[in-house]
N, CA, C and O of each residue as an XYZ file, in Angstrom:
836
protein
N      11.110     12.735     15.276
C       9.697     12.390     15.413
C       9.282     11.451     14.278
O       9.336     11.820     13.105
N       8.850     10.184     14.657
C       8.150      9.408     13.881
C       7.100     10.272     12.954
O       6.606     11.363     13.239
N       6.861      9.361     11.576
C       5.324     10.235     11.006
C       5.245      8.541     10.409
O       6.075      7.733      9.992
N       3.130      8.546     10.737
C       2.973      7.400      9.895
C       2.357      7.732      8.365
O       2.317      8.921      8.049
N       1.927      6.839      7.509
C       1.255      7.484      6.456
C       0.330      6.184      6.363
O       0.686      5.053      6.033
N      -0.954      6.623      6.736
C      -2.175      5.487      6.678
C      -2.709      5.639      5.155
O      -3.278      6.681      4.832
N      -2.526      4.633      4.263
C      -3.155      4.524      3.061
C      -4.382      3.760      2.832
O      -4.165      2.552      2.732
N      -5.373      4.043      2.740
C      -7.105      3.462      2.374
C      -6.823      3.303      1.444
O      -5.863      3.907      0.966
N      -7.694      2.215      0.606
C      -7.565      1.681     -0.732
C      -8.780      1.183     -1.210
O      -8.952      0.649     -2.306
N      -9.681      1.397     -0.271
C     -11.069      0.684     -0.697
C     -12.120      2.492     -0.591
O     -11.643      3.502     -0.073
N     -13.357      2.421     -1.146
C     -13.747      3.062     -1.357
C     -15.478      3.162     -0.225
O     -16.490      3.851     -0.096
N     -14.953      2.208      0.213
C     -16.045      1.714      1.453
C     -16.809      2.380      2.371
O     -18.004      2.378      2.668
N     -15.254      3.282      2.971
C     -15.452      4.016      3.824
C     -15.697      3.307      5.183
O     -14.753      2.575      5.482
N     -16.769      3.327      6.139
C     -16.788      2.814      7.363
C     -17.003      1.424      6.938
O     -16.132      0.654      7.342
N     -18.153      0.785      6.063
C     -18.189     -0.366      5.269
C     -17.051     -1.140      5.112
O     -17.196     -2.356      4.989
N     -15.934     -0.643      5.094
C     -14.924     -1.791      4.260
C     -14.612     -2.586      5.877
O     -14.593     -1.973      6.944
N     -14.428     -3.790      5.743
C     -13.648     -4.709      6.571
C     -12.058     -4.105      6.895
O     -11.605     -3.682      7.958
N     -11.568     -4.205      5.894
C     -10.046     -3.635      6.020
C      -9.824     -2.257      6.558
O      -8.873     -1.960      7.280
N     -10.766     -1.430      6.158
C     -10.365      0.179      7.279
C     -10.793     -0.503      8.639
O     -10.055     -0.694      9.606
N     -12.037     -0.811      8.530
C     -12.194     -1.208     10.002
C     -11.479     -2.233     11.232
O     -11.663     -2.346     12.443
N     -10.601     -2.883     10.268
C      -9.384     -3.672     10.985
C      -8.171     -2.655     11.121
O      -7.755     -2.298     12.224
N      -7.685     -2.257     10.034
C      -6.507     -1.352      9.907
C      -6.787      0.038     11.335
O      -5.931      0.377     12.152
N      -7.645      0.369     11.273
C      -8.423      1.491     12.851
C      -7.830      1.690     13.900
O      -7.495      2.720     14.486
N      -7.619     -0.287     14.287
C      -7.339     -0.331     15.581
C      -5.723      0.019     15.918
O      -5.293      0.193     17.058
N      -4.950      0.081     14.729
C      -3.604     -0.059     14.523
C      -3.683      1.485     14.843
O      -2.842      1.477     15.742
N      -3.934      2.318     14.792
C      -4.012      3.821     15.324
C      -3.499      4.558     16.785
O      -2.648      5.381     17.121
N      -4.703      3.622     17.520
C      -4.254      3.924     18.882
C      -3.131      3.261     19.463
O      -2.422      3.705     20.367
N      -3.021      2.147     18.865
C      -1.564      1.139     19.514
C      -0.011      2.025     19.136
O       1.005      2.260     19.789
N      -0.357      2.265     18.079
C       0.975      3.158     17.121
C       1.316      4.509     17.981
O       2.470      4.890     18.177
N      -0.202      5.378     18.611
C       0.258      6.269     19.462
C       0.556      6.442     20.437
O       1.172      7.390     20.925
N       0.005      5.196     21.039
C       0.275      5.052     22.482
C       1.837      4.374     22.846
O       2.273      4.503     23.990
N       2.642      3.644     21.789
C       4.032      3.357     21.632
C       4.576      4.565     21.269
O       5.782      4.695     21.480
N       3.869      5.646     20.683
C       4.680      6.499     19.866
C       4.188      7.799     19.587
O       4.052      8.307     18.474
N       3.862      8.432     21.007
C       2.665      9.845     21.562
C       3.032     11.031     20.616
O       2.205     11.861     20.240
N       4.374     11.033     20.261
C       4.332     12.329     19.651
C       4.307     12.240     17.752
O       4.426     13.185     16.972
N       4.167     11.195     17.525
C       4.037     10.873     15.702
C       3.354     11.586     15.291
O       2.553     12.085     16.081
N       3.313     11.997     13.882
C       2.315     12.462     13.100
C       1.829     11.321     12.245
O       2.446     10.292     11.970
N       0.823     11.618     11.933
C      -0.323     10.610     11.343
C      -0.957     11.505      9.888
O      -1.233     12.702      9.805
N      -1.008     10.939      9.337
C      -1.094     11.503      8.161
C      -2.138     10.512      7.110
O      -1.781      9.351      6.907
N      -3.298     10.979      6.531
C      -4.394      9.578      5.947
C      -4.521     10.283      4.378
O      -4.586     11.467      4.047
N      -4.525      9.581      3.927
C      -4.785      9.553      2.824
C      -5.613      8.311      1.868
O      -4.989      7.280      1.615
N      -7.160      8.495      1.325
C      -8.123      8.295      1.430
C      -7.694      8.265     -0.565
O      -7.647      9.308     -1.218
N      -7.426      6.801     -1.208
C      -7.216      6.774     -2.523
C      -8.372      7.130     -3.811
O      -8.453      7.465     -4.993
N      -9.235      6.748     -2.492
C     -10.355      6.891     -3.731
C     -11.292      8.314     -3.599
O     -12.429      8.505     -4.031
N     -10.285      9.361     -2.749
C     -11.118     10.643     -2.578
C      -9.890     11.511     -2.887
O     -10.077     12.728     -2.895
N      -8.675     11.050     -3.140
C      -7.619     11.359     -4.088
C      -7.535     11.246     -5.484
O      -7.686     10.228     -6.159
N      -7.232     12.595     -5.920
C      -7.362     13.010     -7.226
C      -6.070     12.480     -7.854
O      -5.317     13.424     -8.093
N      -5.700     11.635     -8.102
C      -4.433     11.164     -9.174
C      -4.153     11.741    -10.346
O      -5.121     11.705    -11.105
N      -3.276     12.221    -10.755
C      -3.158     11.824    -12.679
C      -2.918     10.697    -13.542
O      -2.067      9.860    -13.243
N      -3.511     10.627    -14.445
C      -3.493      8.968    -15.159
C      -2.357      8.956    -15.295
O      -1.532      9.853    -15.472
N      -2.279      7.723    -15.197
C      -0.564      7.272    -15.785
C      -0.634      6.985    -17.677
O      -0.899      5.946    -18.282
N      -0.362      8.041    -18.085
C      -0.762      8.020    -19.612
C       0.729      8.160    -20.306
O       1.795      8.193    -19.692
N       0.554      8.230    -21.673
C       1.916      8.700    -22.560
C       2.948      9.511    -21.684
O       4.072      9.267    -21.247
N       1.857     10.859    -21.601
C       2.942     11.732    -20.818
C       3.661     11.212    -19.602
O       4.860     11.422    -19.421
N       2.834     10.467    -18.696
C       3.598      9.875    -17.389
C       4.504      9.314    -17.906
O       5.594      9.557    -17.390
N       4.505      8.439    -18.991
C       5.475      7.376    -18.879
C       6.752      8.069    -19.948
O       7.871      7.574    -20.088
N       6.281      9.236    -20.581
C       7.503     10.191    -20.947
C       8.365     10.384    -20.052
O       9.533      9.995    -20.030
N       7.459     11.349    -18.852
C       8.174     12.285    -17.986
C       9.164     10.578    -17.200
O      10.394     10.542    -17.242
N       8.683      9.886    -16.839
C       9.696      9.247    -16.053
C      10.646      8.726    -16.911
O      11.721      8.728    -16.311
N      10.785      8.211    -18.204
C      11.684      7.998    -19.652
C      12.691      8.858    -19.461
O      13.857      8.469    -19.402
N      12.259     10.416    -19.319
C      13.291     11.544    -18.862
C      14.408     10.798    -18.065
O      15.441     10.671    -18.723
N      14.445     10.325    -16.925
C      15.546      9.464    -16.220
C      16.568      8.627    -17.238
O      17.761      8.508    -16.957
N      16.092      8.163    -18.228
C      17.223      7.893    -18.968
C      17.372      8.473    -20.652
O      17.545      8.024    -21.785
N      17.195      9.655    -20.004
C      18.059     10.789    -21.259
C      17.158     10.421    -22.540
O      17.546     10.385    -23.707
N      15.877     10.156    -22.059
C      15.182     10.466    -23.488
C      14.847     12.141    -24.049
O      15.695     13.019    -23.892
N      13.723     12.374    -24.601
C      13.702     13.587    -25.352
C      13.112     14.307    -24.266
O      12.229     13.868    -23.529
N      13.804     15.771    -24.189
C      13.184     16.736    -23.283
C      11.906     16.588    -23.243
O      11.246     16.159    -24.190
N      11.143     17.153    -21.420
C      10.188     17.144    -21.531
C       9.354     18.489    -22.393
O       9.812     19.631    -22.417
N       8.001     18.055    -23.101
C       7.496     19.700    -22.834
C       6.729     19.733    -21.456
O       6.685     18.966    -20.495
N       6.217     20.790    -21.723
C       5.607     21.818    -20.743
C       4.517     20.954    -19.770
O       4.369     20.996    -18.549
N       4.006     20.371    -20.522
C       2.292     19.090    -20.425
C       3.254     18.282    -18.903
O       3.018     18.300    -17.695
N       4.299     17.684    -19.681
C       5.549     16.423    -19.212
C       6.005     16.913    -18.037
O       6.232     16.165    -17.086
N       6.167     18.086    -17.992
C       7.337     18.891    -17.434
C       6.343     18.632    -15.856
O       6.739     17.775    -15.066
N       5.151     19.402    -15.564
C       4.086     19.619    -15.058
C       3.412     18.565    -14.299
O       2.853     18.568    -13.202
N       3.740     17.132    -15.699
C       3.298     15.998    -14.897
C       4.392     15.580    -14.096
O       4.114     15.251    -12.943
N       5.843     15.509    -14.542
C       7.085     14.784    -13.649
C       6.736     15.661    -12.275
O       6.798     14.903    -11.307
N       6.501     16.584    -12.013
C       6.895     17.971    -10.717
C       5.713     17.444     -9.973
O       5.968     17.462     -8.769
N       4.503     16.976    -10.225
C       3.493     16.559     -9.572
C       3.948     14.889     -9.336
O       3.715     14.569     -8.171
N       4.317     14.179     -9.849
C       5.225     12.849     -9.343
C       5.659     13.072     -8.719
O       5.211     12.755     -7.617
N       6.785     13.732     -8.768
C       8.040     14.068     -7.544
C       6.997     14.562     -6.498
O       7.003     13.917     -5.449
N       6.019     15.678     -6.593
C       5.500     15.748     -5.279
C       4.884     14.495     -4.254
O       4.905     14.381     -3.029
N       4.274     13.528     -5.446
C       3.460     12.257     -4.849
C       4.720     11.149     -3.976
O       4.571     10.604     -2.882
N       5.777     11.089     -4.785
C       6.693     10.385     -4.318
C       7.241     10.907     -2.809
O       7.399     10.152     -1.850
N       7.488     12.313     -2.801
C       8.096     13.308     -1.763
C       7.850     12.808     -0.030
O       8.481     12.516      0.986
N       5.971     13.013     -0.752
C       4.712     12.641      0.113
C       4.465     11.154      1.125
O       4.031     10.937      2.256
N       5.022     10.316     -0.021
C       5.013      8.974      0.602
C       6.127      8.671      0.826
O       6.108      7.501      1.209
N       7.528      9.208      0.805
C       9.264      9.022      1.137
C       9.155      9.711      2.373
O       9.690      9.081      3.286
N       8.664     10.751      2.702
C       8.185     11.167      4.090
C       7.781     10.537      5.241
O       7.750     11.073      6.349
N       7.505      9.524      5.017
C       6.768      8.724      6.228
C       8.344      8.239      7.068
O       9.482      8.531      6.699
N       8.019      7.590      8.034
C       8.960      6.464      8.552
C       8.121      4.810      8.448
O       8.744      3.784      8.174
N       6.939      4.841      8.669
C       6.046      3.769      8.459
C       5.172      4.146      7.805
O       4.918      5.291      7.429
N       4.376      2.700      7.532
C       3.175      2.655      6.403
C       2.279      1.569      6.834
O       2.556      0.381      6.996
N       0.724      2.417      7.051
C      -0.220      1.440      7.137
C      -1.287      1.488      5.829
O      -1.785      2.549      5.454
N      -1.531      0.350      5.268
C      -2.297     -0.097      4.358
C      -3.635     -0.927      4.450
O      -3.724     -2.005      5.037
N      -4.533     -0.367      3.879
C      -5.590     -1.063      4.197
C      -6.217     -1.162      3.000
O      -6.863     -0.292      2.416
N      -5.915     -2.612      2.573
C      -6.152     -3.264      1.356
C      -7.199     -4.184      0.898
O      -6.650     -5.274      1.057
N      -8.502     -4.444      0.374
C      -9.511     -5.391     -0.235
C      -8.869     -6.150     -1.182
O      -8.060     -5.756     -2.022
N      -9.257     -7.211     -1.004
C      -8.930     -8.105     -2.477
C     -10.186     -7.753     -3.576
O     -11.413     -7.736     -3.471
N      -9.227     -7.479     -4.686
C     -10.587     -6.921     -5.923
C     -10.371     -7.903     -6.949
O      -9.442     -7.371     -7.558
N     -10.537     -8.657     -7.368
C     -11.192     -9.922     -8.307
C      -9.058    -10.689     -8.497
O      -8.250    -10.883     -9.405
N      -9.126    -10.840     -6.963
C      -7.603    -11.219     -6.508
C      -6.467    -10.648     -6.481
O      -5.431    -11.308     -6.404
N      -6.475     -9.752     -6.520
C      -5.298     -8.507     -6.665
C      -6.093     -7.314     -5.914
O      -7.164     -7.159     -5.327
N      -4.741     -6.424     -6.339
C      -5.305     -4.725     -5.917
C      -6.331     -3.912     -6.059
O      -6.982     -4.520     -6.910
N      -6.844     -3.087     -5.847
C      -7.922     -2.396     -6.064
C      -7.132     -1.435     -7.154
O      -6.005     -0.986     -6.945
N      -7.822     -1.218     -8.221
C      -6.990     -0.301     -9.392
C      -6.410      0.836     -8.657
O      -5.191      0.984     -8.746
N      -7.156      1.737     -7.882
C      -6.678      3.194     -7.313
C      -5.619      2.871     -6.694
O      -4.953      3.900     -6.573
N      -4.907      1.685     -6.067
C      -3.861      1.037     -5.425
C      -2.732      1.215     -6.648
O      -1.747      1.947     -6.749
N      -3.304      0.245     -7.500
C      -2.509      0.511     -8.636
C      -2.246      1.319     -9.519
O      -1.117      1.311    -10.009
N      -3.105      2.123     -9.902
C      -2.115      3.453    -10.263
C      -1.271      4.415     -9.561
O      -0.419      5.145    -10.067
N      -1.673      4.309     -8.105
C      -0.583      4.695     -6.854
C       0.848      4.211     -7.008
O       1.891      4.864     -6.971
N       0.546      2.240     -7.284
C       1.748      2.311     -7.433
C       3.113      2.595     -8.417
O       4.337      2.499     -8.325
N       2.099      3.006     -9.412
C       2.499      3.002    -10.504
C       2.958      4.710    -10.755
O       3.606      5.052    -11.744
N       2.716      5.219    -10.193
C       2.887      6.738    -10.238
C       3.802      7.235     -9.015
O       4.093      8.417     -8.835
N       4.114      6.430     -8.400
C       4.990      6.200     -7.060
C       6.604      5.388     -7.463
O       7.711      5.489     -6.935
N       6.120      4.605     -8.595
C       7.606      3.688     -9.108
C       8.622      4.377    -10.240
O       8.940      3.970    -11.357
N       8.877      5.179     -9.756
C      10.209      6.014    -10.296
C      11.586      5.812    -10.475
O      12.229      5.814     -9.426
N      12.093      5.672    -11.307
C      13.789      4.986    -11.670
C      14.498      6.881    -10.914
O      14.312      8.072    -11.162
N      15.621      5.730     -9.593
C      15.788      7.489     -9.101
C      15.343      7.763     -8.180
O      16.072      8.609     -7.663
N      14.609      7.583     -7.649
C      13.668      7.952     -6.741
C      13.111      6.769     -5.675
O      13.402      6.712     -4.480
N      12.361      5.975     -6.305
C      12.096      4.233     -5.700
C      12.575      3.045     -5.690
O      12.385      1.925     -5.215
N      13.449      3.801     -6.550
C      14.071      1.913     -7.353
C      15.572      2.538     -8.224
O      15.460      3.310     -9.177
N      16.530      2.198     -7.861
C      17.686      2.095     -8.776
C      17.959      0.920    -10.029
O      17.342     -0.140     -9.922
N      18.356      1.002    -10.536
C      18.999     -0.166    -11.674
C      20.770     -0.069    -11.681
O      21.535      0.888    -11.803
N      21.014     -1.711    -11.468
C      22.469     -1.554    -12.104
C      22.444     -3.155    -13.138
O      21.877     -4.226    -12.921
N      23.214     -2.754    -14.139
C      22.554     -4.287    -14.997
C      23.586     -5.811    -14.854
O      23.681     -6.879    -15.459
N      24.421     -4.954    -13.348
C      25.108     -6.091    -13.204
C      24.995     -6.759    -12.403
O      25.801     -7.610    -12.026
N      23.659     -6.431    -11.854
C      23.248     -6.864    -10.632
C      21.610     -6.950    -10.405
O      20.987     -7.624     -9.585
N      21.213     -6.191    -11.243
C      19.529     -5.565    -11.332
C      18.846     -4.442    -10.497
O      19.457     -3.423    -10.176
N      17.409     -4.702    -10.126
C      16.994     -3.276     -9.199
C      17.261     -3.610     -7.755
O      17.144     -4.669     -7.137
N      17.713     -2.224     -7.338
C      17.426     -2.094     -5.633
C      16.682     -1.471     -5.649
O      16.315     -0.897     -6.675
N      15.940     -1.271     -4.058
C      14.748     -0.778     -3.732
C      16.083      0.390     -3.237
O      17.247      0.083     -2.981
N      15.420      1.874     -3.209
C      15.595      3.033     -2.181
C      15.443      3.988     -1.528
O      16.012      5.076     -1.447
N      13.837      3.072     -0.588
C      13.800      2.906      0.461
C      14.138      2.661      1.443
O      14.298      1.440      1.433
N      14.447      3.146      2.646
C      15.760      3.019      3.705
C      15.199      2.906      4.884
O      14.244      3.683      4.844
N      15.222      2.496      5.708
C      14.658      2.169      7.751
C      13.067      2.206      7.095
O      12.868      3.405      7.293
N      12.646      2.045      6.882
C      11.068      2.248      6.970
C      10.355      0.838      6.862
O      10.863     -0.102      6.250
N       8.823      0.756      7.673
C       7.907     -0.323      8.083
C       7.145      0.013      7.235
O       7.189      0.971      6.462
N       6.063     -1.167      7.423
C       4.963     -1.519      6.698
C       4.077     -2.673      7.408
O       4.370     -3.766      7.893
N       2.805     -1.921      7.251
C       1.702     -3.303      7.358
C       0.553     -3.034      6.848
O      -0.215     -2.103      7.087
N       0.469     -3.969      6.073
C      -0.328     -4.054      5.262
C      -2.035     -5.047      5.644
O      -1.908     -6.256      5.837
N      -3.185     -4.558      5.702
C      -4.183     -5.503      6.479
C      -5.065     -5.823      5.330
O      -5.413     -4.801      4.740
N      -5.603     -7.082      4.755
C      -5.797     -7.354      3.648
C      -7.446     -8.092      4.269
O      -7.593     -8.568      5.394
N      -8.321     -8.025      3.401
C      -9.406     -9.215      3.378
C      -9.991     -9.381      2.344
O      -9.874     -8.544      1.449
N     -10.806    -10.542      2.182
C     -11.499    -11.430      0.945
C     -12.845    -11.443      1.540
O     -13.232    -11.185      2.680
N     -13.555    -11.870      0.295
C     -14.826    -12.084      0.716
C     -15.423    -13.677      0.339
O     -16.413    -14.345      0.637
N     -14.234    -13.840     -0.468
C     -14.792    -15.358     -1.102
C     -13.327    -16.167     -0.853
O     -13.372    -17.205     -0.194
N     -12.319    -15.800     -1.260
C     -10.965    -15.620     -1.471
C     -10.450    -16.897      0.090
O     -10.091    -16.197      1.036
N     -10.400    -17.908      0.322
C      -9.909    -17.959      1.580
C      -8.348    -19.234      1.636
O      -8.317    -20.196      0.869
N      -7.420    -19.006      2.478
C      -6.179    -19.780      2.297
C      -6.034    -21.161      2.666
O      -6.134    -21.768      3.732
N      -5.750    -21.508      1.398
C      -5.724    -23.443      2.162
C      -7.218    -23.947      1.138
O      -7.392    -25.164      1.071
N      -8.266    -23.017      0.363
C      -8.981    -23.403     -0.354
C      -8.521    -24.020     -1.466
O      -7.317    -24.137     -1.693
N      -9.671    -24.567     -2.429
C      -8.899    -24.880     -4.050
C      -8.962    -23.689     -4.417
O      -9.146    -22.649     -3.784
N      -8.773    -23.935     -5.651
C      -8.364    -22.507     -6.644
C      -9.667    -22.021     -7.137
O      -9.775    -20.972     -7.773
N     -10.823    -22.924     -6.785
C     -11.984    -22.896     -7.824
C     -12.187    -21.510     -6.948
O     -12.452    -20.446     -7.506
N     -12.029    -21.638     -5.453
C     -12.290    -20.093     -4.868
C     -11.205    -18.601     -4.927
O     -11.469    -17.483     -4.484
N     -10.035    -19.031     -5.582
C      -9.327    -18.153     -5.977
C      -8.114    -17.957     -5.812
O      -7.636    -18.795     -5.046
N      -7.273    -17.105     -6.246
C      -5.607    -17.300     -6.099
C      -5.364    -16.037     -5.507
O      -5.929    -15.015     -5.895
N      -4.209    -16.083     -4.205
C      -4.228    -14.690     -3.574
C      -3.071    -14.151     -4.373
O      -1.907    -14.470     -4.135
N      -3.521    -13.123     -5.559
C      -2.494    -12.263     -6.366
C      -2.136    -11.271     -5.333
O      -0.927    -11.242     -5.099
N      -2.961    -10.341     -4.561
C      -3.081     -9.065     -4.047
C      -1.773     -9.096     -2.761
O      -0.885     -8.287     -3.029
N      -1.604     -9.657     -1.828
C      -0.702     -9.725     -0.953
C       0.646    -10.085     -1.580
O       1.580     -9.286     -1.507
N       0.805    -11.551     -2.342
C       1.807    -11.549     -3.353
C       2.611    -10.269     -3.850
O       3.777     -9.916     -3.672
N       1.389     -9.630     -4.639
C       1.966     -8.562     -5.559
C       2.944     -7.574     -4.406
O       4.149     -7.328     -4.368
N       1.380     -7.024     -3.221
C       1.922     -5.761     -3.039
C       3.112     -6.239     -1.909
O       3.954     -5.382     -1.643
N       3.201     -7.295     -1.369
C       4.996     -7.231     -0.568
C       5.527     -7.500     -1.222
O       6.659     -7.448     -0.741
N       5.589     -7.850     -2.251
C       7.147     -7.899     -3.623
C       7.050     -6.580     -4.204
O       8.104     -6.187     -4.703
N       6.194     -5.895     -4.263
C       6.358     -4.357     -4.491
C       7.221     -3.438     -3.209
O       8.284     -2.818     -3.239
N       6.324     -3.659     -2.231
C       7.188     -2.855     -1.093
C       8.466     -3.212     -0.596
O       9.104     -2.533      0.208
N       8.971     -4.716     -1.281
C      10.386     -5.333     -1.069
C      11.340     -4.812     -2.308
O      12.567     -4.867     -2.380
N      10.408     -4.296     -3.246
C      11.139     -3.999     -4.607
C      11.504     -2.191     -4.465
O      12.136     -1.667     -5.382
N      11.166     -1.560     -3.567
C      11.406     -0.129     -2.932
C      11.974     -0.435     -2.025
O      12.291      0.680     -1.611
N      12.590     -1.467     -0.990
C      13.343     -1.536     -0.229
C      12.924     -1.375      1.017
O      13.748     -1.194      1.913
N      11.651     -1.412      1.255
C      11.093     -1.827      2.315
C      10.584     -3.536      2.901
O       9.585     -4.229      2.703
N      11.506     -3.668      3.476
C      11.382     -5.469      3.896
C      10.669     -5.580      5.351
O       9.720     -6.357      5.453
N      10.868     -5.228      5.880
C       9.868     -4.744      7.370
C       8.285     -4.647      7.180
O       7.698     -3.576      7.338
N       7.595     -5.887      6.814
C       6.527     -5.733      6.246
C       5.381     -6.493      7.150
O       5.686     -7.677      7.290
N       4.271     -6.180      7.737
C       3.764     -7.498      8.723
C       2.462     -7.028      7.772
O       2.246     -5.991      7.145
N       1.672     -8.302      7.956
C       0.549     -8.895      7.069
C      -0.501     -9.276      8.022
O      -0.400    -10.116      8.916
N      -1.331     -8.694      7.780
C      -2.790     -9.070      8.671
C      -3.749     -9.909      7.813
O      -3.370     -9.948      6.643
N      -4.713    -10.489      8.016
C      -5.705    -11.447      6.782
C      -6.796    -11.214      7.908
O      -6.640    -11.286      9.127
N      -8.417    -10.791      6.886
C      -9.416    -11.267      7.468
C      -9.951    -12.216      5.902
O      -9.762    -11.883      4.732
N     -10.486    -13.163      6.314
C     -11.059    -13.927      5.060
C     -12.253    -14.413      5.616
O     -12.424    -15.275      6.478
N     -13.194    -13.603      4.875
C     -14.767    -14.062      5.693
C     -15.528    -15.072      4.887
O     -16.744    -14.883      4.885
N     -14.980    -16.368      4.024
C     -15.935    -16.907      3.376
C     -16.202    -18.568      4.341
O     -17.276    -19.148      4.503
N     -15.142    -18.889      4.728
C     -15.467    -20.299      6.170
C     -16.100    -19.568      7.228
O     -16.784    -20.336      7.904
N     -16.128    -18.688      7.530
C     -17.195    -18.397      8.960
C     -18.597    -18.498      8.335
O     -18.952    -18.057      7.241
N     -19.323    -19.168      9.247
C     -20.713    -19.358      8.739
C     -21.513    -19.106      9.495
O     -22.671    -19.343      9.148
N     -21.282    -18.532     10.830
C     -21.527    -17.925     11.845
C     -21.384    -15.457     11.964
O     -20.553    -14.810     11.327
N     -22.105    -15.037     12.613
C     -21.765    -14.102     12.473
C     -20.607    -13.752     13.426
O     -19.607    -13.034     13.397
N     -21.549    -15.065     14.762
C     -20.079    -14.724     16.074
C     -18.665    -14.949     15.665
O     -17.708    -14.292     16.074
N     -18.620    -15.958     14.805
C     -17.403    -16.545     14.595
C     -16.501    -15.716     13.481
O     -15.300    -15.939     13.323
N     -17.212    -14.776     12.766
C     -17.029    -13.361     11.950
C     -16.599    -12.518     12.463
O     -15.647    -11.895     11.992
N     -17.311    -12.151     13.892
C     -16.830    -11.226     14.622
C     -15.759    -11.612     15.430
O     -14.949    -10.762     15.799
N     -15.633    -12.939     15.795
C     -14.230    -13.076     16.797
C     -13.015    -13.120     15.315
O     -11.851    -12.863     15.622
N     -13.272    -13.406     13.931
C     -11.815    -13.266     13.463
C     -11.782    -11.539     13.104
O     -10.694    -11.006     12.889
N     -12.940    -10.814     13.067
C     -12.523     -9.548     13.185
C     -11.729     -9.054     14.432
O     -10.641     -8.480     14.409
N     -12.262     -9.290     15.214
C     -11.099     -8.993     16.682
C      -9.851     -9.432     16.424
O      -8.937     -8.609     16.388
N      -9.575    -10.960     16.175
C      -8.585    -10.986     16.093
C      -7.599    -10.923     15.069
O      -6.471    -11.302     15.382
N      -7.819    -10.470     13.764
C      -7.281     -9.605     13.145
C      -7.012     -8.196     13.463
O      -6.015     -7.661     12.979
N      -7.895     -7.478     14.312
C      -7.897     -6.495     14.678
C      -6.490     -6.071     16.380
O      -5.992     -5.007     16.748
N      -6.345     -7.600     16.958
C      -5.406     -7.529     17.829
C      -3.954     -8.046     16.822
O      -2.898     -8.210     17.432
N      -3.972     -8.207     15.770
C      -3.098     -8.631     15.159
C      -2.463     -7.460     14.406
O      -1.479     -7.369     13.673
N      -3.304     -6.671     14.814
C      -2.645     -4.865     13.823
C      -1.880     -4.220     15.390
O      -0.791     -3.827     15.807
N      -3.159     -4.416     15.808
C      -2.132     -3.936     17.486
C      -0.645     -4.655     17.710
O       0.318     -4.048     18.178
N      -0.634     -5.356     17.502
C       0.554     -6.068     17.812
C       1.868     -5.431     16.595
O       3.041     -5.123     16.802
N       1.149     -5.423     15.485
C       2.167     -4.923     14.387
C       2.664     -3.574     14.804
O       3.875     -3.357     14.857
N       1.537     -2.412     15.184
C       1.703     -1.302     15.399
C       2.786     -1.438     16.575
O       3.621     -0.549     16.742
N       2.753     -2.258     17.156
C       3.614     -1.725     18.650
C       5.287     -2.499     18.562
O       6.087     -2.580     19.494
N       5.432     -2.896     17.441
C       6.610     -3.885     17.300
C       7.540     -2.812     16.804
O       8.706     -3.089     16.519
């Protein structure tokens, strides 16, 4: 049995553009795939632990630094659970805002508490990192508000898509499809709403591939 794992990243709620594109990818995914589990997880109504000293102890542990204590010990076992959580899936839907051109922070300490030597990512130094991540998808549905492609720079540089598929290629997930809404050339509301549709048939299509 398939399981997906829908990740929110904006704090929007019905408001955000990107949940409301990422939505339609729901019913397409079940109707290819009736018996999946679906699974949401909502970043900014998720309680994280900072990625502080101790985090970056407990994962140090991987290469034979100093035992953890107790604090360390507590934080690695709650990693491993977060990692467990998202190695579970077979696919991954993402629904991503551009935040002053990149990720939304709660994205990023996800990923950052998710990138484990061991677990996400191997090292060999004669060769460098593999991702290990294995058969698993991804799509990721992204929008701007000012941000648009083929602009100058004076309107902005797309860090956020960049980053996060060289992240999900750096875990070994290459199976990655990319949706864009960019609402700053529509100057129209109709013409807003037809690239919402068709961003929105553009998740359908991902979901069913």
């Amino acid at each position: 049995m398939k399981k997906l794992l829908y990740i929110k990243c904006s704090p929007r709620g019905a408001g955000s553009k990107t949940t409301q594109i990422a939505e339609a990818f729901l019913p397409a995914y079940k109707e290819k795939y009736p018996d999946a589990e679906i699974e949401e997880l909502d970043l900014f109504k998720l309680k994280l632990p900072e990625f502080d000293g101790d985090a970056a102890a407990a994962k140090m542990s991987f290469f034979g630094g100093p035992d953890m204590d107790s604090k360390q010990q507590t934080l690695y076992d709650e990693l491993v659970r977060l990692f467990n959580q998202f190695n579970s899936a077979d696919d991954y839907l993402f629904s991503i805002p551009m935040w002053n051109f990149g990720v939304p922070w709660k994205l990023k300490l996800y990923i950052d508490l998710l990138s484990m030597p061991g677990t996400l990512f191997g090292f060999d130094p004669a060769v460098g990192y593999n991702g290990l991540l294995q058969n698993k998808r991804a799509t990721a549905v992204y929008s701007a508000a000012i941000y648009s492609s083929g602009a100058s720079k004076q309107f902005g540089t797309d860090h956020v898509s960049t980053h996060f598929t060289d992240w999900l290629n750096f875990a070994g997930i290459d199976d990655v499809a990319t949706v864009w809404y960019q609402r700053y050339k529509m100057v129209s509301d109709d013409e807003a709403s037809a690239a919402l549709d068709k961003a929105r048939e553009e998740t359908r299509v991902a979901a069913r591939r």
